[in-house]
C-alpha positions as CSV (number, residue, x, y, z in Angstrom):
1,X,56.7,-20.1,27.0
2,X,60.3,-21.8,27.7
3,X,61.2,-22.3,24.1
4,X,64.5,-20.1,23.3
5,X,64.4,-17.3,21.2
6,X,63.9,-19.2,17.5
7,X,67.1,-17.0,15.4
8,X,68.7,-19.5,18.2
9,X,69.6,-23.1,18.1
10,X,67.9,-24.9,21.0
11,X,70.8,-27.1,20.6
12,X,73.4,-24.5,21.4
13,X,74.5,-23.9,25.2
14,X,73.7,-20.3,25.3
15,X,69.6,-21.5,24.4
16,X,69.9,-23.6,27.2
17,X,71.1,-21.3,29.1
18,X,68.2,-18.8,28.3
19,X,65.8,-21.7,28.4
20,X,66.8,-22.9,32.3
21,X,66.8,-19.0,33.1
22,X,63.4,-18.6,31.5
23,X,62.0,-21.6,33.0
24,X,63.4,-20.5,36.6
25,X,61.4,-16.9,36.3
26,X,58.5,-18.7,35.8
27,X,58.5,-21.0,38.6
28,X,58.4,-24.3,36.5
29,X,59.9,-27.3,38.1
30,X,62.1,-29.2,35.7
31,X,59.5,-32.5,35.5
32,X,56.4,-30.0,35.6
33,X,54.3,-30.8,32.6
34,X,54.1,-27.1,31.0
35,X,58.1,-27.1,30.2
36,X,58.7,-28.2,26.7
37,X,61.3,-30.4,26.1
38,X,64.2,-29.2,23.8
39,X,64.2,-32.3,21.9
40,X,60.9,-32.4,20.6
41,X,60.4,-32.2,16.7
42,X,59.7,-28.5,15.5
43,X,55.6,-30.3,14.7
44,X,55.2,-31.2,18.0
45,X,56.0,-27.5,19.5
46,X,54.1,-26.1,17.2
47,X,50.9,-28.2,18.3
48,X,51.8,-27.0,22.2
49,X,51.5,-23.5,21.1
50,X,48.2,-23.6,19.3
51,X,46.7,-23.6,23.5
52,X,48.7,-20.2,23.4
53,X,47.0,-19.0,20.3
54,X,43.7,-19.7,21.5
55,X,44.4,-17.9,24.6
56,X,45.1,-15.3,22.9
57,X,42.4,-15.0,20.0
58,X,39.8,-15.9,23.0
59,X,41.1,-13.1,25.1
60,X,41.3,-10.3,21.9
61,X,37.4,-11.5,21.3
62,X,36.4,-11.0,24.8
63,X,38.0,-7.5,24.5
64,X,35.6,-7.1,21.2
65,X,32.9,-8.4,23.1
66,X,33.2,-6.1,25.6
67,X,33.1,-3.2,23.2
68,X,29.5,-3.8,22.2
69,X,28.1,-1.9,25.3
70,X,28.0,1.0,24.8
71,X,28.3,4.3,27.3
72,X,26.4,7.5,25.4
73,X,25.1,10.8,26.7
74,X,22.3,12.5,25.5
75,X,19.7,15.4,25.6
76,X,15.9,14.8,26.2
77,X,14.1,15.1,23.3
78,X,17.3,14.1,20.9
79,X,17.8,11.2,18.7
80,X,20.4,8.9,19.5
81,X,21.5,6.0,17.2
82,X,21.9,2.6,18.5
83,X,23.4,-0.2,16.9
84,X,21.4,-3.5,17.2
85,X,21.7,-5.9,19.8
86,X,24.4,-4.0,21.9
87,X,23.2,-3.1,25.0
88,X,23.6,1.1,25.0
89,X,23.8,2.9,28.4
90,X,21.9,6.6,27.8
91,X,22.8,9.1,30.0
92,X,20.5,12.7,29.8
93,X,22.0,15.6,31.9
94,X,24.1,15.9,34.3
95,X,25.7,13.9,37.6
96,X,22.8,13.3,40.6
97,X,20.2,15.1,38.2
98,X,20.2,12.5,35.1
99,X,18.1,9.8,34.1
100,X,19.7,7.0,32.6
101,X,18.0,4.3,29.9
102,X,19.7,1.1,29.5
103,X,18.2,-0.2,25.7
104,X,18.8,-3.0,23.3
105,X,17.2,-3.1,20.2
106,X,16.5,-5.7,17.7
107,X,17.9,-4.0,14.8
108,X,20.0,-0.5,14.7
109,X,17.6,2.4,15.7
110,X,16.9,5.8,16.4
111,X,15.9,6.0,20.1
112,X,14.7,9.1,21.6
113,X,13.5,9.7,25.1
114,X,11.5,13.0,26.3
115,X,10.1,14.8,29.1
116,X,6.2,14.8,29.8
117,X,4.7,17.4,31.4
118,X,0.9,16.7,31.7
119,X,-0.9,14.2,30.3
120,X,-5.1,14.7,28.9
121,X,-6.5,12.2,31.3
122,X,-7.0,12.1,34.8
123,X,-4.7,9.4,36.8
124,X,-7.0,6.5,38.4
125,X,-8.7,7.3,41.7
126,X,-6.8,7.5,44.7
127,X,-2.9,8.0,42.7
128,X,-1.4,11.3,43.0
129,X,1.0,12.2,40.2
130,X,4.8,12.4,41.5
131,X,7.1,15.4,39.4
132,X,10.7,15.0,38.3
133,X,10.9,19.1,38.5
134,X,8.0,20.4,35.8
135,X,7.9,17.1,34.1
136,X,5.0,14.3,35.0
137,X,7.1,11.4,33.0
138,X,8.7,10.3,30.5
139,X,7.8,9.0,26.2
140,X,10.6,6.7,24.6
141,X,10.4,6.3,20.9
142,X,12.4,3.7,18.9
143,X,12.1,4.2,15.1
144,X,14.4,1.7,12.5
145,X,13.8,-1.3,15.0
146,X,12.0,-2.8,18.2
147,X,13.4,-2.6,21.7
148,X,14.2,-5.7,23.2
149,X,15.1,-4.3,26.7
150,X,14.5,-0.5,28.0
151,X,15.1,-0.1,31.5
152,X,14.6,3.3,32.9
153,X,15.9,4.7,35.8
154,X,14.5,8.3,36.6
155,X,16.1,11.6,38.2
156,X,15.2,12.2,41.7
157,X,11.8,13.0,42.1
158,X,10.9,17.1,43.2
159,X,10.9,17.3,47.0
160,X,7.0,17.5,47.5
161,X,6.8,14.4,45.3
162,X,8.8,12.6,47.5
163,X,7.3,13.3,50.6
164,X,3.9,11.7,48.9
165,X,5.4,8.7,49.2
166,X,5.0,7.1,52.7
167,X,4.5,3.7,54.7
168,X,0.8,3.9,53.5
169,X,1.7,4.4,49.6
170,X,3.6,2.9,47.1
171,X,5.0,4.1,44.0
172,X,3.5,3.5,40.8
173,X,4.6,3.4,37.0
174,X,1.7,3.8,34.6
175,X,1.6,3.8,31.0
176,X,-0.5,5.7,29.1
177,X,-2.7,4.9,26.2
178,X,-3.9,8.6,24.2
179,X,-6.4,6.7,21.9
180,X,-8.2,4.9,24.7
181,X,-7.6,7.7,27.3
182,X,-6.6,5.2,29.8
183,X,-3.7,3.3,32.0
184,X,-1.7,0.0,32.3
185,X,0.7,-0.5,35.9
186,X,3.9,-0.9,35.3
187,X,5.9,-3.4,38.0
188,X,8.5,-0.8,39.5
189,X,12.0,-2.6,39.9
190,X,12.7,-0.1,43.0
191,X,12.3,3.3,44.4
192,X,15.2,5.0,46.1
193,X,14.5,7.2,49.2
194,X,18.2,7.8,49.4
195,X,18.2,9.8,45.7
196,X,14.2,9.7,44.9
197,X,14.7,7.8,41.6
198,X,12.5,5.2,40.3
199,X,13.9,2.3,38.5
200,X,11.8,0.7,36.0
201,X,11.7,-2.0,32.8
202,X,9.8,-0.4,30.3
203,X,7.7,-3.4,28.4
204,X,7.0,-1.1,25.4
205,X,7.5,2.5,23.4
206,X,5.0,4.7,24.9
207,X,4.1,7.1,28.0
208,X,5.2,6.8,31.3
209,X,3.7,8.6,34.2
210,X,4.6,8.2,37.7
211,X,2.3,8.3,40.9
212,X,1.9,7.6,44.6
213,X,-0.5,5.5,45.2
214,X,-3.4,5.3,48.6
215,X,-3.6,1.6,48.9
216,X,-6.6,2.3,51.2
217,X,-8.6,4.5,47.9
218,X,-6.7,3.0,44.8
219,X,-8.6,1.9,42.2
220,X,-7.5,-1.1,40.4
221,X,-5.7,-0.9,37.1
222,X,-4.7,-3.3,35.2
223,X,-1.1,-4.7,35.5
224,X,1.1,-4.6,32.2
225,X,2.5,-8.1,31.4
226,X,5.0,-8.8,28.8
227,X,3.4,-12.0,26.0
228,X,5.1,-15.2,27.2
229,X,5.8,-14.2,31.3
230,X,4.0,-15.7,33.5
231,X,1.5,-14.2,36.8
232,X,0.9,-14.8,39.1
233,X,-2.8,-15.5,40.7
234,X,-4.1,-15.3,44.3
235,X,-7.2,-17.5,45.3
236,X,-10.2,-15.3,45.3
237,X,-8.7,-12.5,44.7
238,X,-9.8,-10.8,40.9
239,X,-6.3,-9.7,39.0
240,X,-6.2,-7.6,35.3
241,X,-3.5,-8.2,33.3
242,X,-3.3,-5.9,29.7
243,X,-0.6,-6.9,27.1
244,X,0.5,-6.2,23.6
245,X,-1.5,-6.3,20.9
246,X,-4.6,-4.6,22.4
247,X,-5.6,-7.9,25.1
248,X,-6.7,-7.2,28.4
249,X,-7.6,-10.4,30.9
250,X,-9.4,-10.1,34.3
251,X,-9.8,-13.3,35.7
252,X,-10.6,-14.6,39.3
253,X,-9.3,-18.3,40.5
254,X,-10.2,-20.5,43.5
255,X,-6.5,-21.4,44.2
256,X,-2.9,-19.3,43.7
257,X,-2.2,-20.7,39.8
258,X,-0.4,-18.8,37.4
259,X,-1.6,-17.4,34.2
260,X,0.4,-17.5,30.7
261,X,0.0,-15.8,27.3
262,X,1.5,-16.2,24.2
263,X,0.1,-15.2,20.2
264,X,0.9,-16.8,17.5
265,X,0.3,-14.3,14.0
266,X,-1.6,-17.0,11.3
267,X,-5.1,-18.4,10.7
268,X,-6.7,-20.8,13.0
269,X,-7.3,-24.1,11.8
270,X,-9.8,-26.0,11.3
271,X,-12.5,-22.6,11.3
272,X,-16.6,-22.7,11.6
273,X,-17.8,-23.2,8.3
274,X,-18.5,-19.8,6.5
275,X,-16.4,-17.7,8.8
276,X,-13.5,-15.9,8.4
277,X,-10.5,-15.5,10.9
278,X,-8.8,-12.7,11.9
279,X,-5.1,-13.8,11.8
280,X,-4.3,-14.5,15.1
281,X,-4.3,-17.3,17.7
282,X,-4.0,-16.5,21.9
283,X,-2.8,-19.5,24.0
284,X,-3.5,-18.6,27.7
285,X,-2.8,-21.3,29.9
286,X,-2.9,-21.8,33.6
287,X,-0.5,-23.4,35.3
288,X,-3.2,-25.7,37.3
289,X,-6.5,-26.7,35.6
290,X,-9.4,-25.4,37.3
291,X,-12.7,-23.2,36.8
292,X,-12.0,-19.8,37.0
293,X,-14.0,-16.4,36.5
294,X,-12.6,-14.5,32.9
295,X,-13.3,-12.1,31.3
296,X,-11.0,-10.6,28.4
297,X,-11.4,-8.2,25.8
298,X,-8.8,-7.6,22.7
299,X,-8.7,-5.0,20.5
300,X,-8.7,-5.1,16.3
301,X,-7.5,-2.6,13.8
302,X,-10.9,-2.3,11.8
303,X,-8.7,-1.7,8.2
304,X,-7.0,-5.3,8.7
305,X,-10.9,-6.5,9.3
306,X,-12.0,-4.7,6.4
307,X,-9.4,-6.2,4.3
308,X,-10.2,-9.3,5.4
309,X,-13.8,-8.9,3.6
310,X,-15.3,-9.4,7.1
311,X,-18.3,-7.8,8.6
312,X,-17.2,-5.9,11.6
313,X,-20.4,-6.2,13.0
314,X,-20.2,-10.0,13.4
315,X,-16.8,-10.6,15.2
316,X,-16.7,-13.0,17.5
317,X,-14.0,-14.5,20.2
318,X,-13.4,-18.1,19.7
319,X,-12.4,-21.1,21.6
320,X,-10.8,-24.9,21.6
321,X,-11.3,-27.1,24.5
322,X,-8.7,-29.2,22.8
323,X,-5.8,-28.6,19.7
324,X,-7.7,-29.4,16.7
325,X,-11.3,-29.6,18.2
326,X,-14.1,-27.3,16.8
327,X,-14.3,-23.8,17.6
328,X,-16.8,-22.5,20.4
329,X,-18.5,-19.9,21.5
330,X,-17.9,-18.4,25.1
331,X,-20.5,-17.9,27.9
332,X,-20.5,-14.1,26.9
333,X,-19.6,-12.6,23.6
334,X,-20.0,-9.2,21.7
335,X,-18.1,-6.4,20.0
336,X,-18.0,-2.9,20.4
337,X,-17.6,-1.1,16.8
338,X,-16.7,2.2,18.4
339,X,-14.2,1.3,20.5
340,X,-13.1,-1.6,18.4
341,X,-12.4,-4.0,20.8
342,X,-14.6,-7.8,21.2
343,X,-15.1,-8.7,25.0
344,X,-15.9,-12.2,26.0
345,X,-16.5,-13.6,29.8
346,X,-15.6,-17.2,30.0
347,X,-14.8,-19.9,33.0
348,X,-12.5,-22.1,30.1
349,X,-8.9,-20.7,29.3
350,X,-7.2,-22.5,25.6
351,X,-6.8,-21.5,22.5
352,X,-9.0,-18.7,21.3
353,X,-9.4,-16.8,18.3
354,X,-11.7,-14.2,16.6
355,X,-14.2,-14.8,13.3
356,X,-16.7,-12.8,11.6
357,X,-19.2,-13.6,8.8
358,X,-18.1,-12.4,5.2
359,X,-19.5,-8.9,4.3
360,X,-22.8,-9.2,2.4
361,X,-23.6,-12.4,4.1
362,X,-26.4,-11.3,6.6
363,X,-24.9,-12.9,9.3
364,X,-23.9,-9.6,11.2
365,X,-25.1,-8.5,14.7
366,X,-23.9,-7.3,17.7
367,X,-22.9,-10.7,19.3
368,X,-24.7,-11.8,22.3
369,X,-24.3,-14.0,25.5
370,X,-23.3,-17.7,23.4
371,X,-25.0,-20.5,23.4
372,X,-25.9,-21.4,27.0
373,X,-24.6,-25.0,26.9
374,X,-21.0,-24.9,28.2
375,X,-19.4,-23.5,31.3
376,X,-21.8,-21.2,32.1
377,X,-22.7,-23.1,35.0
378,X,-19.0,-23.6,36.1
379,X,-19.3,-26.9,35.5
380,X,-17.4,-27.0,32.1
381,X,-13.8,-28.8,31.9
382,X,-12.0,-25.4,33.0
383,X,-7.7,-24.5,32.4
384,X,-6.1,-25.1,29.8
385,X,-6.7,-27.0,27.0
């Protein structure tokens, strides 16, 4: 920054004399380390200034950077394009009145979010539906790519929904599920009685309804947890937890513990001789080993099983008590063809998986309650394997 002017010769006294004045405005002592001394070969000066490029290409990257979130403003019910991985601020109508969606996506996408005015099934007992105005929620759709992050943050709720919501009630997020006529909780990141507006992290694409909910009436629905995060568990108390992928886990421990699941999209190894898998494999863990009361069900698309030359008829959940062991059965298993979903009740969280016989084999059936030998009497080896 003290180098003279380079048409000049730093030899000549005029460069000095623009080099001390240069030097001065800056505040540099004559023995401070940044000046650079005149003498030094043209090499040497030119290795002190790469610090100065850097600055410079580091600080026109972090203005680049900076570009990739992006501000939009929408309509409900319109498409907006997205570019991937840049987090995109949505705005939908105007000032106090808007609803904003914060969304990245995994690849560029179309993302489009809409008002809901009614929805065909009935909330849970004891939650009262809260209006934005005539709508009852919100749908976001995301076509081209996934969403890696939505988080949703409502216009003020209509003045009769607001005053629903008092010491004795809560506000709830629900999503809902058309083909199985029924609801997951959503975790609400905060409510607002300043605005009424309702901030939320939506785990999927989907419905979202809002309600107030009378803690003292509610019934229990089950909580929506993203694969991978972690719950937490309250000793005796029974939790539900549903997650992608058509799984839904109610379990009861003795002591607060934790519960984590993860799937993993291949074939088991090491199957039961003459079954077939069904391409997955769920790890639920538990932070502290123990026996606990499970149940779980988890849902299959019936053409996959199909093309899989299996016999619906003769599904059946799966477990490991350790990786690599043989495969057993639970304390509980069967599989419900209409609704297309196997339920199994177990006290021994692992690995699990689901098999069926090969169509035309004659080993079909409905399922039934296992084998009677492990765990059923809660004195199997419990947790996680």
């Amino acid at each position: 920054f003290c180098a003279p002017p380079p048409h000049e010769d730093p030899d000549s006294p005029n460069a000095r004399q623009n080099l001390s004045i240069n030097c001065r405005s800056l505040a540099l002592p004559a023995s401070s380390p940044n000046t650079i001394p005149r003498n030094l070969p043209q090499q040497t000066k030119m290795k002190l200034s790469l610090p100065v490029i850097a600055l410079v290409l580091a600080l026109s990257t972090s203005s680049h950077a900076q570009l990739l979130d992006l501000d939009l403003t929408a309509t409900l019910g319109a498409t907006t394009s997205v570019t991937a991985n840049t987090e995109a601020t949505i705005t939908y109508g105007l000032a106090a009145l808007s609803a904003t969606l914060v969304i990245t996506t995994d690849a560029d996408a179309d993302v489009k979010l809409s008002a809901v005015s009614t929805v065909s099934a009935d909330l849970p007992q004891g939650h009262s539906a809260l209006a934005f105005g005539a709508g009852a929620g919100f749908k976001l759709e995301v076509s081209g790519g996934s969403a890696v992050s939505a988080k949703l943050t409502t216009p003020p709720l209509s003045v009769a929904a607001q005053a629903l919501i008092t010491s004795d009630g809560q506000v709830g997020c629900f999503r809902y599920d058309a083909a199985a006529q029924s609801y997951t909780q959503v975790d609400i990141e905060s409510y607002s009685a300043d605005t009424g507006s309702i901030t939320v992290e939506l785990p999927m694409e989907g419905t979202y309804v809002f309600a107030a909910l009378d803690a003292s009436v509610a019934v229990a629905v089950p909580v929506f947890v993203k694969l991978g995060e972690a719950r937490a568990t309250v000793a005796g108390e029974t939790r539900s937890f549903a997650y992608q992928s058509g799984l839904q886990i109610g379990l009861k421990t003795q002591t607060d513990n934790a519960i984590t699941v993860t799937r993993t999209e291949s074939d088991a190894s090491n199957p039961p001789a003459g079954k077939i898998g069904l391409g997955f494999v769920l790890d639920i863990e538990l932070d502290k080993e123990e026996t606990i009361e499970g149940t779980f069900e988890v849902a299959y698309d019936a053409s996959a099983v199909a093309a899989k030359g299996i016999a619906e008829s003769s599904l059946k959940l799966m477990f490991q008590r350790e990786a690599g062991g043989a495969w057993e059965e639970p304390d509980s298993v069967s599989v419900d063809v209409t609704a297309k979903v196997i339920v199994a009740t177990t006290s021994h969280f692992s690995k699990w998986t689901a098999f069926g016989d090969a169509q035309g084999s004659g080993g079909g059936g409905a399922g039934g309650d296992g084998e009677g030998e492990r765990d059923g009497d809660g004195s199997g080896s419990g947790g996680a394997a």
